[in-house]
N, C-alpha and C positions, 0 to 999 in steps of 0.2 A: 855120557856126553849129551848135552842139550841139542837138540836137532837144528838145524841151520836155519838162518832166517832166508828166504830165497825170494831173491829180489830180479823185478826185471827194469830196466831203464831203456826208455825212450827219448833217442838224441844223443848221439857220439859225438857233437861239438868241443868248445871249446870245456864247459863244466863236465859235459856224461862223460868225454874221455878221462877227467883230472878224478870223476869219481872212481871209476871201473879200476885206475891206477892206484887209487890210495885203497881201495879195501884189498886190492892182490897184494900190497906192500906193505900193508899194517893192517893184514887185517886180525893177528894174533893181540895186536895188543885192540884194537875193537873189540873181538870176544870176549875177552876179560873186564872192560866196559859195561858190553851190554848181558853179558850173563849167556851168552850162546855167539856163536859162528856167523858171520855173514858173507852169501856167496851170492854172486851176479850171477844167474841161470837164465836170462833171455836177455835180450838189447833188440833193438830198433832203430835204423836210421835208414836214410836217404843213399847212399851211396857203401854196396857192404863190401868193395874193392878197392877203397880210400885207406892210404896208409897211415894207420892214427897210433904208431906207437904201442901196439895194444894186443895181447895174443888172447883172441875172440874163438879159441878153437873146440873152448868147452862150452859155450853157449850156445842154446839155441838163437837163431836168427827170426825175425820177423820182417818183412818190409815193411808190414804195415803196425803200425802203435797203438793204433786199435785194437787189430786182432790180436797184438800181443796182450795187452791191457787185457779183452776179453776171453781167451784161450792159454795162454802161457800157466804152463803149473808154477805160480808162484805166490808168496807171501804178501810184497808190496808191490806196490807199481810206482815207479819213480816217471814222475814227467819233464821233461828236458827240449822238447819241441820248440815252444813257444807260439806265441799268438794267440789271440780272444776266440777265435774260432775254430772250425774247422778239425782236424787231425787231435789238435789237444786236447779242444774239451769234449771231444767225440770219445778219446781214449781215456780221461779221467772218468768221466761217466759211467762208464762201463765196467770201468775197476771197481768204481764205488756200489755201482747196482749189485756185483760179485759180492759186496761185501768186505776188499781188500782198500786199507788203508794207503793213503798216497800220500808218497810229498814231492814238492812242485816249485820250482823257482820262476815261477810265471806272473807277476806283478799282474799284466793284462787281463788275464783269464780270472783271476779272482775280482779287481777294479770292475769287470763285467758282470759275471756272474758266481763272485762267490757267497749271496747268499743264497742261492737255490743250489751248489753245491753243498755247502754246508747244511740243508735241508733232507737233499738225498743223504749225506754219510752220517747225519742222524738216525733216519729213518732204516738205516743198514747199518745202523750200528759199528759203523767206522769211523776212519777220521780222515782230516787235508792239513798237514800240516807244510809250513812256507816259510818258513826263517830267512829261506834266502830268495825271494823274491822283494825284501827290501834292506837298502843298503849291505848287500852283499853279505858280507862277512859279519860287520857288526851284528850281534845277538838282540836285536832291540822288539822284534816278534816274542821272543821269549821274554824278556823286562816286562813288555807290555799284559802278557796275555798270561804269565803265571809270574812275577816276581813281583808286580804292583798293583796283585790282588784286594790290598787290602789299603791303595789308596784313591782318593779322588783324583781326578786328572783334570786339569783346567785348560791345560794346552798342551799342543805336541807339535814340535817347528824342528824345520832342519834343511841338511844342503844335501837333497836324494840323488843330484844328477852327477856325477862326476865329469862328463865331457863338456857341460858349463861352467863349472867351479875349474876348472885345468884353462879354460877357455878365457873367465874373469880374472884369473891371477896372472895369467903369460901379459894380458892386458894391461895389466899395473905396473908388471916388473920391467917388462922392456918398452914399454908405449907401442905397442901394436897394435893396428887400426881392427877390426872384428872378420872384417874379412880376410885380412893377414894369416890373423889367429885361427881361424875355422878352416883355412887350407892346410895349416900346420899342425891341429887336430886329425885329419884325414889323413895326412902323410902318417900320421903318429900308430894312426889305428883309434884314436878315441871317439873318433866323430865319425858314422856313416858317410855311403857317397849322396844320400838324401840327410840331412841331420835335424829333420824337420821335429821329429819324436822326440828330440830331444834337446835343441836350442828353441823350441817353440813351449816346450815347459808340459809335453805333455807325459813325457816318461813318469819328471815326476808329480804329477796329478794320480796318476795311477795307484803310484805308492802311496801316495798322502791319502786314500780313500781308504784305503786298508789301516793303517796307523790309526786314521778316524774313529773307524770300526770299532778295533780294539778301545780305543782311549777311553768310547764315550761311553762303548755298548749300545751302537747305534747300527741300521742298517748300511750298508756301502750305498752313495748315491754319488756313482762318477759326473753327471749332470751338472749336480752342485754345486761344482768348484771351477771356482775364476780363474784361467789360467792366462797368463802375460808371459812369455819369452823375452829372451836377452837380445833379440833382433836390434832393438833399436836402441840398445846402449853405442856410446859412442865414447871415444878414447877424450874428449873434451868431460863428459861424467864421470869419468876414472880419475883424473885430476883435480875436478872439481871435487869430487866426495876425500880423496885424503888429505886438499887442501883444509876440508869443512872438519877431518878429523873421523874421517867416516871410510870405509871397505862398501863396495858393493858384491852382492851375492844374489844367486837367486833361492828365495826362499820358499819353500813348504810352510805353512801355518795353518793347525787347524785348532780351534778354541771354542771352549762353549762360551755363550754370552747370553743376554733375557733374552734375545731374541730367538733363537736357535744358537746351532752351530757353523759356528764359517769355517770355510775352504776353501786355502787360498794359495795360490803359486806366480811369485811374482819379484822381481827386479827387486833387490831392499838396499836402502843404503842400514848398516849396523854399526853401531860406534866403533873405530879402531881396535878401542883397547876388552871387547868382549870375548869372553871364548869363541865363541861362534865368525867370529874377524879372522880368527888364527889358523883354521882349517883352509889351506889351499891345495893346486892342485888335482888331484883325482880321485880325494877323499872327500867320502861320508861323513856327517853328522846330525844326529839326533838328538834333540835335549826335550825332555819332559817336565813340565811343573810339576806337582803335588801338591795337597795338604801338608801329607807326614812327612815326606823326604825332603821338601822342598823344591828346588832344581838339580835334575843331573843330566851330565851328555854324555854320550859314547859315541866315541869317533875311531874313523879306520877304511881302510880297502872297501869300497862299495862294489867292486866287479873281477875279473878276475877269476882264472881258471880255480888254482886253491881256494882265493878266499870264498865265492861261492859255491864251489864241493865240500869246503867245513861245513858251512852253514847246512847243507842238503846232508851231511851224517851227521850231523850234531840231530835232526829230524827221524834217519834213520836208526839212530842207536835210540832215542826215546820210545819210538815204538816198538823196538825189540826187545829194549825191557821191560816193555810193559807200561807204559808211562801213556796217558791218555787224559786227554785235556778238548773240550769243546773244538772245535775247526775255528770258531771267530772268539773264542772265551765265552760264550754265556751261550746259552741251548740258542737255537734257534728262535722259538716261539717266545724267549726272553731279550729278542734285541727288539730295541726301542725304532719305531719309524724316524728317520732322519728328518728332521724339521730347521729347515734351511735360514740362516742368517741373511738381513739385509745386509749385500757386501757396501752397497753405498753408506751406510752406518759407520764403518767402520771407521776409528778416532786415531788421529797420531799425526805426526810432523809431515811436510812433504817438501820435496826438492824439486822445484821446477825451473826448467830450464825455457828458454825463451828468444827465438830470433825475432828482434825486431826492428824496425822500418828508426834510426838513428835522428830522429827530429825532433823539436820543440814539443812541450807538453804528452811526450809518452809516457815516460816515469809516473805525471800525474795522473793520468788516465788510468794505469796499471796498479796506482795507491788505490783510486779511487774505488777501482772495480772488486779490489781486493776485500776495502771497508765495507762493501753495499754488501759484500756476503759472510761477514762478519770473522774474516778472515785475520790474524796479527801477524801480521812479517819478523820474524826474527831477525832477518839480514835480507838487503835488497844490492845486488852486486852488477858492474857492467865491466866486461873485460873488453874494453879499447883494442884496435889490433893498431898497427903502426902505421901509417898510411890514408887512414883512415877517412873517408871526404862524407858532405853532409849526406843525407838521405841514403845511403848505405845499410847493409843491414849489420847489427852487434847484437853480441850472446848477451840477454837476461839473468842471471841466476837467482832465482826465489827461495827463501828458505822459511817455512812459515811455522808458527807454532802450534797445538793439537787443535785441529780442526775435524771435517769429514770431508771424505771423497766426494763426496755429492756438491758441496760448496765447492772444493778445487775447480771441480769441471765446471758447475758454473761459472768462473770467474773466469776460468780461460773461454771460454764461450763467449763475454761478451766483451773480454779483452780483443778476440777475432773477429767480431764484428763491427770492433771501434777502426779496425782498418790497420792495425799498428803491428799484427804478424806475418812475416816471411816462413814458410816451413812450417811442419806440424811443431804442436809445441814439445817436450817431454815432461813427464813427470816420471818422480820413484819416492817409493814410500819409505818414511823413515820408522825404524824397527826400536825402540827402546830398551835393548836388550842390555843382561847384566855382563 
């Protein structure tokens, strides 16, 4: 009989409990998987009188994640904590110094510092593996990092947040205003009682710097990337974009271009009838270009007790069977320095919305401002309310054809200094996807 693999895990949340459950309840058919036994012989959490479902009476306890990390007799160390700092990467550190391979559902901690991890568990001859620190459940760490070896990657775009993709759909289906929505998130459990992390678009920035990583074979450079939240959508852009035949989402984008590589997370409006329109909800998706394959997506549960404990055994049966593969795909001293995209570069349609001041010669002033920056309007729309008296203010809608960011803002720049706006203006970028 193969000797057990002996694992200890730090964080009996919502994942380390679904973990600790599924290897006591399958874990015969895992051994037969991975070619030996797998047994939890230590855990670490916060509170070790909390009733989690769980009979914890053969492991050892640690309170601290650390010292488990750094004293517990075991094979791997599983990190479950969370956070860029502190407790986590103080306990993966230490695993790694040991010498014992981790794997980690921690988007942050790697977004921060997974290339100087991936540095140490070279240099000790281990490994970090993370499948499920993005989009949960979906396999797309693995796609990336061992299944499209052998292609180029040109871009990698997707919908990493689940609590604003559940948050833009409720929006569309029933017309509920953002703050409706985001209290109905919180009731729900999808949204914090802060939800900053994650209608502010930085959850998934985190992710997308990791996917980067992978895609490009570049260093992680969280700095980089542009982030824009859902904040200021407004249930008037939700109708406007399915009047225009268009879904809004917030999008992940990272692409190589001459420039560098851009990073980008941000409001898109995407054609209706795309794959990427059809995912709502509090699901994940990820589509990758290629050379050889082309386009493909994988979509699914991004959060989630099971689906991201698959993801963290799917991590740990590969390295109990032996299976070892770089922490970021290419050795350390083979990733390439991240060499940063002009985001104001960047070429595509945009939707702009517009309050303004209802008088003689706006319209022309708004043509005009638009031609001086060599901008084409696709459609230029005013929706009348009923009632309506002069010098009042009415919604603009701009719809322009490929242009760059850098001209949009200017033209709304001097559209605001021609005196003709009420209210910030909006823009959202349009996505040409298939």
């Amino acid at each position: 009989m193969p000797t057990p693999l002996r694992i200890g895990v730090a964080g009996l949340g919502t994942v380390g409990a679904s973990l600790v459950r599924l290897i006591a309840e399958k874990g015969e058919g895992y051994a037969q998987r991975a070619g030996r036994p797998l047994s939890v012989t230590a855990v670490s959490a916060r509170d070790r009188s909390k009733d989690r479902g769980l009979d914890l009476g053969t492991q050892e306890w640690f309170d601290d994640p650390v010292e488990l990390a750094a004293k517990a007799d075991i094979d791997l160390f599983v990190e479950l904590v969370g956070g860029s700092e502190g407790a986590a990467l103080e306990a993966v550190k230490a695993a790694l110094s040991r010498g014992l391979p981790v794997v980690t559902a921690n988007k942050a901690l790697l977004a921060h510092h997974g290339v100087a991890l991936a540095k140490l568990a070279a240099r000790k001859n281990a490994v970090v593996a993370f499948e499920a620190a993005v989009a949960g459940g979906i396999p797309i760490i693995k796609t990336l990092r061992e299944a499209l070896r052998g292609n180029s990657v040109s871009r990698v775009y997707g919908i990493l947040n689940g609590t604003c993709n559940y948050m833009l759909t409720r929006m569309e289906r029933e017309g509920l205003s953002f703050g409706e929505c985001l209290k109905e998130a919180q009731r729900l459990g999808y949204a914090e009682a802060d939800p900053t992390f994650d209608i502010g678009g930085f959850d998934a920035a985190h992710k997308l710097t990791v996917l980067t990583s992978l895609a490009f074979g570049s260093e992680i450079d969280l700095e980089s990337v542009f982030v824009e939240g859902i904040e200021s959508i407004a249930s008037e852009d939700i109708r406007a974009a399915a009047d225009l035949g268009y879904r809004i989402k917030l999008l992940a984008v990272a692409q190589r271009t001459e420039s560098g590589i851009e990073q980008r997370v941000h409001p898109a409006m995407v054609p209706a009838s795309s794959a990427i329109a059809q995912v709502d909800g509090v699901t994940n998706a990820v589509a990758v270009d290629t050379d050889l394959l082309g386009s493909i997506l994988l979509a699914g549960p991004g959060a989630g007790g099971n689906a991201t404990a698959s993801a963290v055994l799917s991590d740990i049966l590969d390295i109990a069977s032996g299976t070892r593969i770089a922490t970021l795909g290419l050795p350390p001293a083979n990733l390439v320095p991240y060499r940063r995209a002009r985001m104001r570069a960047h070429e595509g349609g945009y939707y702009i919305r517009l309050s303004v001041h209802d008088r003689v010669g706006v319209f022309a002033s708004i043509a005009r401002r638009m031609a001086e920056n060599a901008i084409s309007l696709e459609s230029i729309v005013q929706r009348k309310l009923a009632g309506h008296e002069a010098d009042e203010t009415a919604p603009v809608i701009l719809i322009t054809h490929e242009t760059t960011e850098a001209a949009v803002r200017r033209a709304i720049d001097a559209i605001s200094r021609d005196g003709h706006l009420s209210g910030e203006p909006r823009m959202i970028r349009i996505e040409p996807l298939d």
